[in-house]
N, CA, C and O atoms as CSV, one atom per row, in Angstrom:
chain,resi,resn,atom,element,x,y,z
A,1,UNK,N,N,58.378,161.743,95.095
A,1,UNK,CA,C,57.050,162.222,95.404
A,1,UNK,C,C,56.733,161.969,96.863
A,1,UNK,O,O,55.707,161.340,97.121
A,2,UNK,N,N,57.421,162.344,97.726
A,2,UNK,CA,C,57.240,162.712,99.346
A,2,UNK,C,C,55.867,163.085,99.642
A,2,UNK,O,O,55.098,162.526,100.424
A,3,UNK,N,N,55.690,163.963,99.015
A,3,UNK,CA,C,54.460,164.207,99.716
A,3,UNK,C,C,52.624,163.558,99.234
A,3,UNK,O,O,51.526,163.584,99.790
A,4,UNK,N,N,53.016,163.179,98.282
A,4,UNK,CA,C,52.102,161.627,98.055
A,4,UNK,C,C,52.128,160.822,98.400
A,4,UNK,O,O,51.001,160.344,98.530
A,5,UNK,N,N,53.186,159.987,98.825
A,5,UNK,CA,C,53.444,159.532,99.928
A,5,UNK,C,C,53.096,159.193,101.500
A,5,UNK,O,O,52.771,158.287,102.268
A,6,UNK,N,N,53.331,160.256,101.428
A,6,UNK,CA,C,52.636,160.740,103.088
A,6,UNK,C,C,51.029,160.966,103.260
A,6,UNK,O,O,50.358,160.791,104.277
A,7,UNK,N,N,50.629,161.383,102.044
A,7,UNK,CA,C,48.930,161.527,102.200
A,7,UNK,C,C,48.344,160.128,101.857
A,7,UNK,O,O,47.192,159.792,102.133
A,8,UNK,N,N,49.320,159.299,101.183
A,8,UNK,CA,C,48.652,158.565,100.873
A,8,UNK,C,C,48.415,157.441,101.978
A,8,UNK,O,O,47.438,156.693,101.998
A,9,UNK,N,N,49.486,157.443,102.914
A,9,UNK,CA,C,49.830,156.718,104.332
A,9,UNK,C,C,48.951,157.092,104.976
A,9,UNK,O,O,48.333,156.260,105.641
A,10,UNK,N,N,48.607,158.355,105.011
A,10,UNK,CA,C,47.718,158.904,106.012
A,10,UNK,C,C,46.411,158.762,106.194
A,10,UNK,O,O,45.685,158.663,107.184
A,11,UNK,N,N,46.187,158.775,104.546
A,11,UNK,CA,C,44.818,158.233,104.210
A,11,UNK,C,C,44.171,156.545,104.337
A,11,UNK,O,O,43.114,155.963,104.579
A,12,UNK,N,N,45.415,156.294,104.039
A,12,UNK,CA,C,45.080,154.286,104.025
A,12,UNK,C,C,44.975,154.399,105.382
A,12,UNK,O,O,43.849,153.980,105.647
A,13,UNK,N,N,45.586,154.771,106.500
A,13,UNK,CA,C,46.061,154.746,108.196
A,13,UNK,C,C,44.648,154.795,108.225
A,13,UNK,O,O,44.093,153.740,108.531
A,14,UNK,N,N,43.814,155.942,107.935
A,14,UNK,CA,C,42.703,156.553,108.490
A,14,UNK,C,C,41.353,155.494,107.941
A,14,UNK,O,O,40.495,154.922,108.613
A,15,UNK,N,N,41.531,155.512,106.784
A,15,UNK,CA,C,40.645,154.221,105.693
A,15,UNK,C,C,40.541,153.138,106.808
A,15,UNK,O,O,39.475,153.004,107.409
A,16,UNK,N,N,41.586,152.389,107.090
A,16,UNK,CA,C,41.562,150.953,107.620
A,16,UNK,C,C,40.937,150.907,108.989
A,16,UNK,O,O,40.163,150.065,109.443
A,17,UNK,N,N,41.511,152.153,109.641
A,17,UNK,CA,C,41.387,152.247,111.109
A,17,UNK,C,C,40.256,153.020,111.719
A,17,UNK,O,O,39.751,152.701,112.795
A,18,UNK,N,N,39.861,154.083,110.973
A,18,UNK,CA,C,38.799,154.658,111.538
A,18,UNK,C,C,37.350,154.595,110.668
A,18,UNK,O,O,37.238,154.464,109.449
A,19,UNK,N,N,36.306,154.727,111.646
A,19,UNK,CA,C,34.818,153.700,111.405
A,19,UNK,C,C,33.993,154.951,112.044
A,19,UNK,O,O,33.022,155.198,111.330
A,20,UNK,N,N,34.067,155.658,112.966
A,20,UNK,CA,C,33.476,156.466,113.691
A,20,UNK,C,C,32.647,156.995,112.837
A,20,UNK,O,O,31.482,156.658,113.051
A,21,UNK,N,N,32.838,157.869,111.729
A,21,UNK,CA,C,32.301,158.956,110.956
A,21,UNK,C,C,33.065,158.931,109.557
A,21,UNK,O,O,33.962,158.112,109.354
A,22,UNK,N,N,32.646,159.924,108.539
A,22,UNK,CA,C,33.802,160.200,107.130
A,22,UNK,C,C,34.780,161.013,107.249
A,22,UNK,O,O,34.872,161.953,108.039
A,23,UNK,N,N,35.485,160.685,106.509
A,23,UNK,CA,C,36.563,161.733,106.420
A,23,UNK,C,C,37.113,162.117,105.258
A,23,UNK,O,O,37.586,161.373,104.399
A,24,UNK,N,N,37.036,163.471,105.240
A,24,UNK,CA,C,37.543,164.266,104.737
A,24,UNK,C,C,38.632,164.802,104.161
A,24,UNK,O,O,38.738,165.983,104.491
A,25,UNK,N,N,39.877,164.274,103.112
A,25,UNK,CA,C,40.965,164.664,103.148
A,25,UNK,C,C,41.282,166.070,102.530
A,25,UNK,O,O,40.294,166.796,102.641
A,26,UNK,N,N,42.362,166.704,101.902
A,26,UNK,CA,C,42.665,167.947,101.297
A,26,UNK,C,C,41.724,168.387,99.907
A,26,UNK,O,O,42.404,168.068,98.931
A,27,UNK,N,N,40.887,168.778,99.617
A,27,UNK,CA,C,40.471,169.247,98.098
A,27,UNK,C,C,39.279,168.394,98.416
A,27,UNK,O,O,38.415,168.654,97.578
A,28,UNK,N,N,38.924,167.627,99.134
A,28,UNK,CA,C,38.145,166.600,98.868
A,28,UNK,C,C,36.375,166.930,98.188
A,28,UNK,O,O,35.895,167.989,98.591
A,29,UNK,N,N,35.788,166.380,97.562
A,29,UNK,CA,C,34.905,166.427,96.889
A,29,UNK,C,C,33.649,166.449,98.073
A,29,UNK,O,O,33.407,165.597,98.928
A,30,UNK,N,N,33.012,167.624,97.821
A,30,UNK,CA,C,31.600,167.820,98.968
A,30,UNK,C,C,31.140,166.582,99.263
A,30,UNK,O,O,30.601,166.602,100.369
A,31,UNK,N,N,31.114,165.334,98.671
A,31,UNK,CA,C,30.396,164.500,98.631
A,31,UNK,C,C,30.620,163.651,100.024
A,31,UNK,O,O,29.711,163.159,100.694
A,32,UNK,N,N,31.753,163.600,100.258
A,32,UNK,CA,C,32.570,163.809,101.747
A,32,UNK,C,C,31.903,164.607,103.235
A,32,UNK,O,O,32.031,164.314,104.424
A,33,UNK,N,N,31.169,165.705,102.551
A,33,UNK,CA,C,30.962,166.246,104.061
A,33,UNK,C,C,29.469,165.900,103.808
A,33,UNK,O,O,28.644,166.017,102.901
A,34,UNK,N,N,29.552,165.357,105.225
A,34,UNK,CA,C,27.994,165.036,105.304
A,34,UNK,C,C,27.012,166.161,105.038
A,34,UNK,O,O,27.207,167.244,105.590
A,35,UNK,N,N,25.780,165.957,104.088
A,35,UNK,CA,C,24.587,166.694,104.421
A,35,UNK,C,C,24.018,167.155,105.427
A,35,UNK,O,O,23.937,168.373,105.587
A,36,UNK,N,N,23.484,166.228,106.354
A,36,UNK,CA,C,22.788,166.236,107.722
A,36,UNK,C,C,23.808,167.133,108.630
A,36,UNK,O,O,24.921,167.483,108.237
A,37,UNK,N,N,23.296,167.426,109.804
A,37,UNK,CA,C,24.318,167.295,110.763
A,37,UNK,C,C,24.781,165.935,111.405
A,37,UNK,O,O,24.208,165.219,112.226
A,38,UNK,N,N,25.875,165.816,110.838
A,38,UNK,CA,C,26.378,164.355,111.125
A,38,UNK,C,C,28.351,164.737,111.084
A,38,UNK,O,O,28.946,165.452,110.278
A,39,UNK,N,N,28.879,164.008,112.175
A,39,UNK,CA,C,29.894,164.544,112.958
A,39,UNK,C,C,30.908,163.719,111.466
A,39,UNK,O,O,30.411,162.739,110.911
A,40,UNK,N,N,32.260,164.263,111.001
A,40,UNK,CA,C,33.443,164.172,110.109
A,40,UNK,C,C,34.473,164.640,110.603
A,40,UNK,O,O,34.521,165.439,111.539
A,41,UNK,N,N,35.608,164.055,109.857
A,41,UNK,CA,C,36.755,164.815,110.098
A,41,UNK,C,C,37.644,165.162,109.003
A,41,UNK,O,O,37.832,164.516,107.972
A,42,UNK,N,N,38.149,166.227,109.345
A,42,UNK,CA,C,39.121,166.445,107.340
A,42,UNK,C,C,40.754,166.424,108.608
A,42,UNK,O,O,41.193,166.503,109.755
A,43,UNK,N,N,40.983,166.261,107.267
A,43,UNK,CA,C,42.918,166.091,107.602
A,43,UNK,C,C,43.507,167.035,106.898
A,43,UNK,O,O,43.017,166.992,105.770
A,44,UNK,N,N,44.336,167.901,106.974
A,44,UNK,CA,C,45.440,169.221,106.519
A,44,UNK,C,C,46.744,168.840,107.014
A,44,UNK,O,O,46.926,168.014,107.909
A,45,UNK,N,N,47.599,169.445,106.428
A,45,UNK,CA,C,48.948,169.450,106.598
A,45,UNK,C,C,49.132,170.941,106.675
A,45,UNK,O,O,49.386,171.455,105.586
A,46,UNK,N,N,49.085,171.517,107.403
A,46,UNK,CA,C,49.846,173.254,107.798
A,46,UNK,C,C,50.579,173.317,107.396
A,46,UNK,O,O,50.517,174.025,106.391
A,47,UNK,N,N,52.162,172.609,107.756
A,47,UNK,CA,C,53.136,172.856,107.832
A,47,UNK,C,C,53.683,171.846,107.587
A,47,UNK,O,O,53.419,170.863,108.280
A,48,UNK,N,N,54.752,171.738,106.378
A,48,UNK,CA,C,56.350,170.910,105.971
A,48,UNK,C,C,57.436,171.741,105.571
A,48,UNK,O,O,57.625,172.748,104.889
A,49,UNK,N,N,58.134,170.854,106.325
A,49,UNK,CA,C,59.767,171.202,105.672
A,49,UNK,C,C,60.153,170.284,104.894
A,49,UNK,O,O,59.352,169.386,104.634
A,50,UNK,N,N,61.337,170.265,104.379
A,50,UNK,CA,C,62.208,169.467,103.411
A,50,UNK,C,C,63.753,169.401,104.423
A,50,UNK,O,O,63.975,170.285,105.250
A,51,UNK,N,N,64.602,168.381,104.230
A,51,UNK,CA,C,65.704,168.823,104.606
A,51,UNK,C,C,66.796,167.403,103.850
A,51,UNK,O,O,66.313,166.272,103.789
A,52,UNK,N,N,68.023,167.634,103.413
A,52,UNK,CA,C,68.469,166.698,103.043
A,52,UNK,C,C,69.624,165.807,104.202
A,52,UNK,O,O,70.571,166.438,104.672
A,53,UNK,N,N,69.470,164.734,104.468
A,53,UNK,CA,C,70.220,164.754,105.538
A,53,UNK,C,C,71.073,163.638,105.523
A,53,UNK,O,O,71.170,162.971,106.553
A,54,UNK,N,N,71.741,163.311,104.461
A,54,UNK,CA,C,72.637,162.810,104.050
A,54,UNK,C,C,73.101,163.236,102.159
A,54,UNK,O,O,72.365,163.379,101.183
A,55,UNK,N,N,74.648,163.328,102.302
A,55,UNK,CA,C,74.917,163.025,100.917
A,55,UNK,C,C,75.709,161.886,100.470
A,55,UNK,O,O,76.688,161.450,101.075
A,56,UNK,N,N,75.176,161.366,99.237
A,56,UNK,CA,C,75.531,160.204,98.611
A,56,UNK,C,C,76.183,160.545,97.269
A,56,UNK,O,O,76.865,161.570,97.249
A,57,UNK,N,N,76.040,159.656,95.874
A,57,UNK,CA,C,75.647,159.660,94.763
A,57,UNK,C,C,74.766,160.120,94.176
A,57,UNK,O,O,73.734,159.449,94.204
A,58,UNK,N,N,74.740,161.139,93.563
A,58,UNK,CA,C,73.418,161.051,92.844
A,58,UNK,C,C,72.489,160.414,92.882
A,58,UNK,O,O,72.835,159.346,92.377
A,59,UNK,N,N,71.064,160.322,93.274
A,59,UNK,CA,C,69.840,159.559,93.687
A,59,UNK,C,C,69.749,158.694,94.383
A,59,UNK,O,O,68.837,157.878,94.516
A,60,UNK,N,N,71.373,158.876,95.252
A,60,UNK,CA,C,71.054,158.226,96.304
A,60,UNK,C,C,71.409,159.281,97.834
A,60,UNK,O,O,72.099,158.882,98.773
A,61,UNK,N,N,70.860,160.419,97.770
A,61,UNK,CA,C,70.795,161.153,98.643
A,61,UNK,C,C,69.357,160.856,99.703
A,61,UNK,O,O,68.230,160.591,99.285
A,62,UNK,N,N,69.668,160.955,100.794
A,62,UNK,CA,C,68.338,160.642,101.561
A,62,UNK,C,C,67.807,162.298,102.003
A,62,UNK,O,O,68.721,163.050,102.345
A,63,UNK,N,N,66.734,162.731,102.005
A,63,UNK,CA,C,65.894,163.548,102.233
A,63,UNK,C,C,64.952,162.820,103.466
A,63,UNK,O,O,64.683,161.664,103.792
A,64,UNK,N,N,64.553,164.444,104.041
A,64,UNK,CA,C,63.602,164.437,105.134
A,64,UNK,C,C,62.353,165.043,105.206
A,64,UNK,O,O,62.524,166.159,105.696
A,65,UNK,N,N,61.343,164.876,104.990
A,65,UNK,CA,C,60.064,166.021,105.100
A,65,UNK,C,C,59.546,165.706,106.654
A,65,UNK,O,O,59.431,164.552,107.066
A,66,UNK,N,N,59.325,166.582,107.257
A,66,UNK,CA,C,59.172,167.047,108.593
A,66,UNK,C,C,57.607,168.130,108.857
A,66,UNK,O,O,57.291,169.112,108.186
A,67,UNK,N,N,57.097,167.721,109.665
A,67,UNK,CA,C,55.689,168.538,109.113
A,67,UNK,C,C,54.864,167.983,110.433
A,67,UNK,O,O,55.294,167.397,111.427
A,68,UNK,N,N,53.431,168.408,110.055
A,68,UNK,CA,C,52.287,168.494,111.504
A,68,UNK,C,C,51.171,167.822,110.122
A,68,UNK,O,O,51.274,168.164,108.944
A,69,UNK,N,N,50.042,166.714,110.729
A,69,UNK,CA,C,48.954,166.322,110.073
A,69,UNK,C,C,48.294,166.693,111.257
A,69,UNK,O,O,48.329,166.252,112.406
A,70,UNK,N,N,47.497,167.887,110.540
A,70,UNK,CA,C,46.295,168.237,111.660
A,70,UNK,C,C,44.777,167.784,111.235
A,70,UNK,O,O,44.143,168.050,110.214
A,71,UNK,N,N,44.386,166.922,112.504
A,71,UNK,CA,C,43.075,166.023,112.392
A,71,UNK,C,C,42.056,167.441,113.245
A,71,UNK,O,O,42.357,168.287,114.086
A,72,UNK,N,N,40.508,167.041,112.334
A,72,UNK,CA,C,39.934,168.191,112.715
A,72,UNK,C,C,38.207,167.636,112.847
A,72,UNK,O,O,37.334,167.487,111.992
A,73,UNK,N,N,38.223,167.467,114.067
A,73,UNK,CA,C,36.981,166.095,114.736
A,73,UNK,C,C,35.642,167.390,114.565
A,73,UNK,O,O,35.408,168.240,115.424
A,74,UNK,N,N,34.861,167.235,113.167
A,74,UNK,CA,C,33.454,168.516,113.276
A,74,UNK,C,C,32.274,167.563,113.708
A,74,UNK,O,O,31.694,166.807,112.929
A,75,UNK,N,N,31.986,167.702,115.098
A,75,UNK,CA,C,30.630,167.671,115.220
A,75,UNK,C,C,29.541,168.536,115.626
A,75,UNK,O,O,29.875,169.682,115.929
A,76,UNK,N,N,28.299,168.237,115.700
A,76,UNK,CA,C,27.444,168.767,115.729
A,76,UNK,C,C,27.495,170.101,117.229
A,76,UNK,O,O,27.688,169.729,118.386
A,77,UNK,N,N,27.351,171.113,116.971
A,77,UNK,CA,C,27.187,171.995,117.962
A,77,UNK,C,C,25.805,171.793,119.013
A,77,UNK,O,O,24.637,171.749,118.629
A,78,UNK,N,N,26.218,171.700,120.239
A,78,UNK,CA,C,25.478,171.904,121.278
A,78,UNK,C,C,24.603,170.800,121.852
A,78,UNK,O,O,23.490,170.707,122.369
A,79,UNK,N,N,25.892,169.788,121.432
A,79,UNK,CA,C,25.465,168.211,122.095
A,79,UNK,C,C,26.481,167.523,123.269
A,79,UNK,O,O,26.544,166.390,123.747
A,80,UNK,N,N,27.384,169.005,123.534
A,80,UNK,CA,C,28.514,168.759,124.795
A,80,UNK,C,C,29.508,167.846,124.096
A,80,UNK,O,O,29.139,167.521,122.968
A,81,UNK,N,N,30.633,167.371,124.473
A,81,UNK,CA,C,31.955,166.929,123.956
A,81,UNK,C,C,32.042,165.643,124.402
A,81,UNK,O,O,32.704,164.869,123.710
A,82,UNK,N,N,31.417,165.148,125.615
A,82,UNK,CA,C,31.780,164.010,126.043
A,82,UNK,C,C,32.175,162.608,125.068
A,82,UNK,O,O,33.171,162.050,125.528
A,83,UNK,N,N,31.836,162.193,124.317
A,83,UNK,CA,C,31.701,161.793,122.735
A,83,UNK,C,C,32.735,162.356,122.139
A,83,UNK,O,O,33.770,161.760,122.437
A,84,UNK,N,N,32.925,163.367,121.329
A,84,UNK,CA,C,33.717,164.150,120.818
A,84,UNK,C,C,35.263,163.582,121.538
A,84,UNK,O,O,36.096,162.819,121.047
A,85,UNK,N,N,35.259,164.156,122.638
A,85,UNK,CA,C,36.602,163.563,123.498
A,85,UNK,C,C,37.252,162.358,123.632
A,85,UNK,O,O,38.412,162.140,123.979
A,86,UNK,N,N,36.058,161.331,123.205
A,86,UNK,CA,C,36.394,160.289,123.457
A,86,UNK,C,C,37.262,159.443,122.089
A,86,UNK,O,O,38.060,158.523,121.907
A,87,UNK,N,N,36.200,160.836,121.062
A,87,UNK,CA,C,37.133,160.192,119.534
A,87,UNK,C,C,38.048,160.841,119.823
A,87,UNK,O,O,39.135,160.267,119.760
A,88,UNK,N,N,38.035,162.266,120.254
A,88,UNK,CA,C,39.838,162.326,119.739
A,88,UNK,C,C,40.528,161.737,120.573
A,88,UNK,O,O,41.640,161.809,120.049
A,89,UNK,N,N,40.685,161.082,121.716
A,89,UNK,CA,C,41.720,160.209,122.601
A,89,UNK,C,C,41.559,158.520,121.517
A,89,UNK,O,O,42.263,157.521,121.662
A,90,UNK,N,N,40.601,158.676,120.663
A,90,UNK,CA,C,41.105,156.983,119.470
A,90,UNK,C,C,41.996,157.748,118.499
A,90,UNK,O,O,43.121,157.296,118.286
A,91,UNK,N,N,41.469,159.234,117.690
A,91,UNK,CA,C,42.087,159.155,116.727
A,91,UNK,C,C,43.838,159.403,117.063
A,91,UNK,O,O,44.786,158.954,116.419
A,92,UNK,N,N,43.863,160.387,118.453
A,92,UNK,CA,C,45.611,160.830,118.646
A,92,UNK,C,C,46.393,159.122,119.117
A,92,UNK,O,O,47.602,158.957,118.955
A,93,UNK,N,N,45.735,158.297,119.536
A,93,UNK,CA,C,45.911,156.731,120.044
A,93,UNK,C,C,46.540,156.607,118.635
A,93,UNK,O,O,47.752,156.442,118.498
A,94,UNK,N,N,45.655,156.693,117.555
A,94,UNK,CA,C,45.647,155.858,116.220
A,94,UNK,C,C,47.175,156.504,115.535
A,94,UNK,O,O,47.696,155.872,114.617
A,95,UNK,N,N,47.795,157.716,116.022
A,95,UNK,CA,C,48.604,157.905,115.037
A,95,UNK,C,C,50.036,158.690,116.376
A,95,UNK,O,O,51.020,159.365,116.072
A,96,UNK,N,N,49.658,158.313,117.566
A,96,UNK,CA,C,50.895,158.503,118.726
A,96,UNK,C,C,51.834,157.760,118.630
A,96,UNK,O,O,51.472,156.670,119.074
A,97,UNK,N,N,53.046,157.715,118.236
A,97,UNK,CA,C,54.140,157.079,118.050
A,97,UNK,C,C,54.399,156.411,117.119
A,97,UNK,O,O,55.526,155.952,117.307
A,98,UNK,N,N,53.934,156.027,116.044
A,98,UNK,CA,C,53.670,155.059,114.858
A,98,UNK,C,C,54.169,155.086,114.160
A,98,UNK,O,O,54.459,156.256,113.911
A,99,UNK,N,N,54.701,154.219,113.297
A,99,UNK,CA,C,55.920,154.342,112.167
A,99,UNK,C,C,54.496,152.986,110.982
A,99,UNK,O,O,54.025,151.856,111.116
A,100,UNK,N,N,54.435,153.875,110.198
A,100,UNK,CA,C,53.412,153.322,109.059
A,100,UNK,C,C,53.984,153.457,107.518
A,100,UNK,O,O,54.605,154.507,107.355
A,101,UNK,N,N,53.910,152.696,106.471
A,101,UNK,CA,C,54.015,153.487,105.030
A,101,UNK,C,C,55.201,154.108,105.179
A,101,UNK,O,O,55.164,155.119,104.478
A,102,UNK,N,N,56.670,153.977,105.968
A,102,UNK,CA,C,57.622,155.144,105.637
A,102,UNK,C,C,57.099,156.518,106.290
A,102,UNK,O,O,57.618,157.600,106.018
A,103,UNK,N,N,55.924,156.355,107.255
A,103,UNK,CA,C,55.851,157.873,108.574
A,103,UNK,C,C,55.606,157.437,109.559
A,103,UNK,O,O,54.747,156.659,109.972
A,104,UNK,N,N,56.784,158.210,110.167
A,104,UNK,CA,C,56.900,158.584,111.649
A,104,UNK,C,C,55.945,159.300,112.264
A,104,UNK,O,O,55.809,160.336,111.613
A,105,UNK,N,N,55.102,159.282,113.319
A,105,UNK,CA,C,54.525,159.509,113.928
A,105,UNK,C,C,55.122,160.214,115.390
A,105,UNK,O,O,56.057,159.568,115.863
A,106,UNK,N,N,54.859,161.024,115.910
A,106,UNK,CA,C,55.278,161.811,117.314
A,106,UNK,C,C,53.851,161.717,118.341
A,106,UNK,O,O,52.900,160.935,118.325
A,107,UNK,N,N,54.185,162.885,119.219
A,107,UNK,CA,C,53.049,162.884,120.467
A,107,UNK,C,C,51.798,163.809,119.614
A,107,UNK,O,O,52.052,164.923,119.158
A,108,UNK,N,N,50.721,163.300,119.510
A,108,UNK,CA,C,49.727,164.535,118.936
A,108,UNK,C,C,49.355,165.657,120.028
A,108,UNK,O,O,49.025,165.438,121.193
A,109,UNK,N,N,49.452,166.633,119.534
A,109,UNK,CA,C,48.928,167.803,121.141
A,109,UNK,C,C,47.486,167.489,121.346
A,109,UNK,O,O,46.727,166.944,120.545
A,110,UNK,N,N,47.216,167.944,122.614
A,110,UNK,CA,C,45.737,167.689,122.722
A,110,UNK,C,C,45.402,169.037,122.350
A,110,UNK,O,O,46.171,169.995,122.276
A,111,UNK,N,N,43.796,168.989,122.059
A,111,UNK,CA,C,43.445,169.596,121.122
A,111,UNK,C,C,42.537,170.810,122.022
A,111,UNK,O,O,41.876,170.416,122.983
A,112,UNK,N,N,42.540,172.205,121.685
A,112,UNK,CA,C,42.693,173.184,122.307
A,112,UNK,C,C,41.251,173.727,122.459
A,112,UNK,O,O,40.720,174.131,121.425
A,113,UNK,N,N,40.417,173.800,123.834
A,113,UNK,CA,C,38.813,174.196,124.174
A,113,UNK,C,C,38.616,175.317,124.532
A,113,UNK,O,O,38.695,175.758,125.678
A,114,UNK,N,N,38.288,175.973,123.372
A,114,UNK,CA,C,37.409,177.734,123.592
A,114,UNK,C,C,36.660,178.002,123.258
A,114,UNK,O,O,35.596,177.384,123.241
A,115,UNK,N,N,36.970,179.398,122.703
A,115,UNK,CA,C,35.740,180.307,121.861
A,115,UNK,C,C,35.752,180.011,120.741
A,115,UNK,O,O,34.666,179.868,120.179
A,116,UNK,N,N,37.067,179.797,119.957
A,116,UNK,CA,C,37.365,179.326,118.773
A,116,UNK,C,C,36.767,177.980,117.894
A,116,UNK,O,O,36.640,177.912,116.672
A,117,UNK,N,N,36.337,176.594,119.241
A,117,UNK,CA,C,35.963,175.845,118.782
A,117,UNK,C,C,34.388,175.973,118.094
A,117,UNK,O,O,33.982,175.072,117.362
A,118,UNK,N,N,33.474,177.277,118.424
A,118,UNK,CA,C,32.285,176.842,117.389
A,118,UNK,C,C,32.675,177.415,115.839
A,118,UNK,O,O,33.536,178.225,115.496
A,119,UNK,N,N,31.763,176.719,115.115
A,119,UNK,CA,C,31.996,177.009,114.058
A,119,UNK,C,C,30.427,176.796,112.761
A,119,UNK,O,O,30.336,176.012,111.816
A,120,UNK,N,N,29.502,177.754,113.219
A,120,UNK,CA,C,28.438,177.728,112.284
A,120,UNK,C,C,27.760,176.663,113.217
A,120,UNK,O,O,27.502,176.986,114.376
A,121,UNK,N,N,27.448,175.344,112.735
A,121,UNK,CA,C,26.268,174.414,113.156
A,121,UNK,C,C,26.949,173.381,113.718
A,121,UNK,O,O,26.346,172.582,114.433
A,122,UNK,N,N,28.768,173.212,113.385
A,122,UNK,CA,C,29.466,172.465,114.314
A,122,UNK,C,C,30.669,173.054,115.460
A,122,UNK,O,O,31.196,174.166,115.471
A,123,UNK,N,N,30.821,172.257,116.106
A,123,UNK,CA,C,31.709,172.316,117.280
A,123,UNK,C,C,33.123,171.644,116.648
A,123,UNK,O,O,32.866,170.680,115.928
A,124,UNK,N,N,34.462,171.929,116.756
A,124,UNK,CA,C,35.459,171.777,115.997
A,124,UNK,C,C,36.284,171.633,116.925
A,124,UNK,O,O,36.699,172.673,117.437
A,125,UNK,N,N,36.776,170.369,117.432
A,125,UNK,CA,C,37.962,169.905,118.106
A,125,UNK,C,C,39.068,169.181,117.068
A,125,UNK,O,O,39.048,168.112,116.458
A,126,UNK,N,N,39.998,170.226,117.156
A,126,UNK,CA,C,41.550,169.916,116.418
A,126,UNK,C,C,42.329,169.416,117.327
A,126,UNK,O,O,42.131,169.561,118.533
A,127,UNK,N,N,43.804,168.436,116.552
A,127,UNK,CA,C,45.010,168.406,117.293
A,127,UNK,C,C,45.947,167.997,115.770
A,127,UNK,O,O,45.656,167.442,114.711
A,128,UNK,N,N,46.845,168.442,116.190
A,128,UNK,CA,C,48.441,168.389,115.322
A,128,UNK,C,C,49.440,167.029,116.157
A,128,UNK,O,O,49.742,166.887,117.342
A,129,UNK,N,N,49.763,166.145,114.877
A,129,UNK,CA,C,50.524,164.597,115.066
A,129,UNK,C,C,51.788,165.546,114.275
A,129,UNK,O,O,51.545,166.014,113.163
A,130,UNK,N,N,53.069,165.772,114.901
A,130,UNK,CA,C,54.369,165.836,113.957
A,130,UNK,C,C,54.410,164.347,113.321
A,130,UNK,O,O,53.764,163.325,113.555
A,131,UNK,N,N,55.333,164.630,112.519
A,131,UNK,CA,C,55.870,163.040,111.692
A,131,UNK,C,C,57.110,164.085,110.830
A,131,UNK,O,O,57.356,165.262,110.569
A,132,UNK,N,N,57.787,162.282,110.577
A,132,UNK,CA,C,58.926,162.458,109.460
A,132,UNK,C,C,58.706,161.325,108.714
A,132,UNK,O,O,58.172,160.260,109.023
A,133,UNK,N,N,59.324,161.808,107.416
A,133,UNK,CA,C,59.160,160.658,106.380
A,133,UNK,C,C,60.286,160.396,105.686
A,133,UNK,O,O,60.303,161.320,104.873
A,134,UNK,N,N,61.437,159.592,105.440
A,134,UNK,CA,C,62.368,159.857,104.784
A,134,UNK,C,C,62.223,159.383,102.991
A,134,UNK,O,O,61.515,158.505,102.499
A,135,UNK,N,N,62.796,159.954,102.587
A,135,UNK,CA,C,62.891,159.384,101.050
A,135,UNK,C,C,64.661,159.687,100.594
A,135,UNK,O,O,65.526,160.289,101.231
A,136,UNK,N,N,64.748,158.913,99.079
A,136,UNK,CA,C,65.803,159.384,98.326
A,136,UNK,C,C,65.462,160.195,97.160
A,136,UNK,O,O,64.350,160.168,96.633
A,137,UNK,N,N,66.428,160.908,96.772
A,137,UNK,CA,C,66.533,161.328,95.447
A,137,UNK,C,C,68.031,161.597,95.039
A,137,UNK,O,O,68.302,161.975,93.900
């Protein structure tokens, strides 16, 4: 179960370490996104691979899941970023290079300022952390 695993790392990572605001994980229950306008973040996974990268014995083959956790900082529209910027340089800090729970952590991209970022009543600064996770089966 790889990929329980990994959310579940991701989630404890985020639980312990971040205080700023709530967060939001995959499916998560409305109860999660704030009412008010009040700034959150949800977490997605876009994109995984699988890859096996060793063979053994039977269940003792090692596997690779390879993938992007994209963090997605919603705050309030039309209160400028200065703030905003400053969380996402803690949250890409919180998960740049890191080996946690069995995941690898990479460089997070910084997170991309346009037209794209409004969104209804918030302002939406994203960035994508690669990671690997190994397991057996």
């Amino acid at each position: 179960m790889a990929l329980a695993a990994v959310l579940a790392a991701v989630s404890g990572r985020l639980a312990a370490e971040w205080t700023r605001c709530p967060v939001r994980g995959p499916n998560a229950k409305s109860r999660n996104t704030p009412a008010a306008d009040e700034p959150f973040v949800e977490v997605q996974y876009p994109v995984m691979t699988a890859s096996r990268i060793s063979i053994g014995a039977p269940g003792a083959n090692r596997y690779r899941d390879e993938g992007a956790i994209r963090l997605v900082l919603n705050v309030v529209r039309g209160k400028g970023i200065d703030e905003a910027a400053a969380w996402i340089d803690e949250l890409r800090a919180l998960f740049r290079g890191k080996s946690f729970d069995g995941v690898c952590t990479f460089a997070p991209s910084p997170p991309v300022i346009d037209d794209r970022n409004d969104d209804g009543r918030y302002y939406l600064l994203s960035f994508a952390v690669p990671f690997e996770h190994d397991y057996f089966g």
